[in-house]
Residue, then its C-alpha position, 0 to 999 in steps of 0.5 A: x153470611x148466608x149458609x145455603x145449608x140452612x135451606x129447609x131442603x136439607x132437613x136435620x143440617x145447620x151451620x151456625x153463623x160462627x163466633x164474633x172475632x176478638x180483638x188482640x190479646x195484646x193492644x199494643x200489638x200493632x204499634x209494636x210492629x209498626x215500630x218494629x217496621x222500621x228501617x235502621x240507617x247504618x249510623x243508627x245501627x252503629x249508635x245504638x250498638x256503641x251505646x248498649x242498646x240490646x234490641x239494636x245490637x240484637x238487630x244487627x245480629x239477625x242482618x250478619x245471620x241473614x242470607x238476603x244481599x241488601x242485609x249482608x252489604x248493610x252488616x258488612x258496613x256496619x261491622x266495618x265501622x264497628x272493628x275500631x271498638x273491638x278486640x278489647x273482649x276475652x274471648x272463651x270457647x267451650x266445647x264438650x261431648x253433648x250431655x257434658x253440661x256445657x250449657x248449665x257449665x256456662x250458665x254458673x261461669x257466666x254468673x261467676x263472671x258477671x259477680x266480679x265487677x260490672x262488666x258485660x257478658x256476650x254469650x253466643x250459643x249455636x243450636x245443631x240444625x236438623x239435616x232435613x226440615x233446616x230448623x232449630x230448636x234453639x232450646x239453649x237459652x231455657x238452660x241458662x237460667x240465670x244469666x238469661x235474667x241478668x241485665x249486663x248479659x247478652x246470649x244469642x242463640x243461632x241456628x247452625x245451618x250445617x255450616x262448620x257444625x254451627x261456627x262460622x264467619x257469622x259468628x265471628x262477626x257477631x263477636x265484633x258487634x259484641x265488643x264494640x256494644x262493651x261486652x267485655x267477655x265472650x263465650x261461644x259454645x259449639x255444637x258438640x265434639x266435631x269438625x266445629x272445634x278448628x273454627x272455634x279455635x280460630x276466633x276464641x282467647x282460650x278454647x275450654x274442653x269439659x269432659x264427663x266421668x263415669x261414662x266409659x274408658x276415658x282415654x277411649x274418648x280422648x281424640x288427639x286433635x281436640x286434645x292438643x288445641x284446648x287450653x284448658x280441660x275440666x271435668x263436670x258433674x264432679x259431685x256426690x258419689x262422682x267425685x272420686x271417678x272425677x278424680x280419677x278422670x283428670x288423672x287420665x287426662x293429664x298423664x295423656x296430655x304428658x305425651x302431646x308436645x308442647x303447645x305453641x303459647x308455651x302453656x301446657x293445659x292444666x286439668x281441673x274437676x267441677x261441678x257446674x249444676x252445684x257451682x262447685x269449684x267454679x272459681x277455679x276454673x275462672x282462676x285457670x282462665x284469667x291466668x292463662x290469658x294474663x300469661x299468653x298476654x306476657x309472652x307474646x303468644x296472645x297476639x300471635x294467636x290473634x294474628x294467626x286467626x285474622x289471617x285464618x279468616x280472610x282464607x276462610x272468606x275467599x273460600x265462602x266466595x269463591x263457592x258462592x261465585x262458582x254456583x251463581x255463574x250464569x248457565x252452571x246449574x244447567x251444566x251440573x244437571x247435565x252431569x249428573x244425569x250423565x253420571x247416573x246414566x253411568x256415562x261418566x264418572x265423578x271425577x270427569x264430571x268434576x273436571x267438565x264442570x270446572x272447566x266452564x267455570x274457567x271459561x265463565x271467568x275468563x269470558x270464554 
């Protein structure tokens, strides 16, 4: 390519010609993302996940997290056929303040897990999104060392997107494709301490609090509402010059947990000190799992609480479309613009313009 720069008219001015472009770094490339390129059928999905594949179950998962309609009907069938192989999993969700050491926490139960016998774990990891650019980091993989080398261990980190602070039917979905692919243990980490905790709740066997010492009044940190769903609390970080504080720690709790009413399994939470960074009385708390579940499981509770989030669920869909709908009609975004300029020009309030706004979305239903 001629530079016009070079003319002698522009004395003491050169462009070079620049360099040669190389080849790809990687020569298999390009067969990679042809092959990539191509488009799963529903039964190949099915197939794939029923026999362990984990780049198809892996596939599956980025449709059921995807907001694109033509992948949500193809997930939707997909999930529909995979519901008989499901449901054979225990399913934990963990939650904690963050810097609990939830992460690392999972990392050592996990491996725990995996070391006795040959069965499978799925780890569903949920990464806080940022309120402004909508992006994740998705850094909780790095934290699972182990694990993330470990052939019979699955771990899906996913972007929140502000829904539910991260756990929301997406996840719940994903847990079916899990089980039907033979993973025979399910964590779902939330995001932190927050509103997430109802829909953790709602789609694990046994929900766990980690809790931390040494970092303030304890009780001051004890909120009633994840106190009385977990089923389990433990104390991390309960190792060197902590322990004692650690001791001290899990007697707070367990003289609070005295005070709330007894849960509906019938089992009130037992309170254990650990120390996830060190593998330190890992055993027990897997103990305290297992002997939760085999209990529930006797008494009856474990299938009501099944029961109780399937129902959960269906509620919790009629309102995710019900919101959909209500923004999608034809001629509504107009009508909320309107409003809000009406609103801001202090000619109405938020209520009026709340009920003028429902009010054509009852008309837009009704064919009015």
């Amino acid at each position: 390519m001629e530079h016009p720069e070079n003319d002698k008219a522009y004395k003491g001015l050169k462009v070079n010609s620049g360099v040669e472009s190389l080849g790809s770094v990687n020569p298999y490339l390009s067969q990679m993302r042809k092959k990539r390129a191509v488009e799963l059928s529903v039964n190949d999905y099915v197939e794939g996940i029923r026999r362990g594949d984990v780049t198809v179950l892996s596939r599956a998962v980025t449709l059921v997290e995807s907001m694109r309609p033509e992948h949500q009907a193809i997930a939707q069938e997909v999930i529909e056929r995979c519901l008989p192989y499901s449901g054979n999993s225990v399913r934990v969700g963990i939650t904690g303040v963050p810097g609990a050491g939830k992460s690392t926490s999972i990392d050592a139960f996990g491996m725990h897990v995996l070391s006795q016998g040959n069965g499978k774990l799925a780890v569903l990891a949920v990464d806080p999104s940022s309120e402004r650019s909508k992006g994740s980091i998705l850094g909780d993989k790095t934290r699972m060392e182990r694990l993330s080398l470990h052939p019979r261990a699955f771990i899906r980190p996913s972007a929140s997107s502000g829904s539910l602070g991260g756990v929301a039917r997406k996840t719940r979905e994903t847990i079916v494709l899990c089980e039907a692919a033979g993973y025979d243990t399910v964590f779902v980490e939330t995001v932190g301490v927050g509103q997430s905790e109802t829909a953790v709740y709602s789609m694990v066997d046994f929900f766990l609090l980690i809790q931390i010492a040494g970092a303030g009044d304890e009780l001051q940190g004890i909120k009633r509402g994840i106190m009385e769903m977990a089923d389990g609390i433990v104390i991390n970080k309960a190792d060197g010059d902590n322990v004692d504080e650690a001791r001290r720690a899990a007697v707070h709790y367990r003289n609070a947990l005295q005070l709330f009413p007894m849960p509906a399994s019938g089992m009130r939470p037992e309170v254990l000190t650990y120390s996830g960074f060190f593998d330190l009385n890992i055993d027990k708390v897997w103990e305290m799992i297992n002997g939760y579940v085999d209990k529930v499981k006797i008494n009856g509770a474990f299938d009501e609480r099944r029961c109780y989030q399937q129902k959960y669920w269906m509620y919790e869909a009629i309102d995710e479309q019900l919101k959909s709908r209500f923004y999608t009609i034809p001629g509504m975004q107009e009508m909320l613009s309107h409003h809000e300029q009406l609103l801001l020009q202090g000619k109405t309030t938020s209520f009026a313009a709340a009920s003028k706004v429902l009010d054509f979305f009852d008309k837009s239903c009704n064919g009015r």
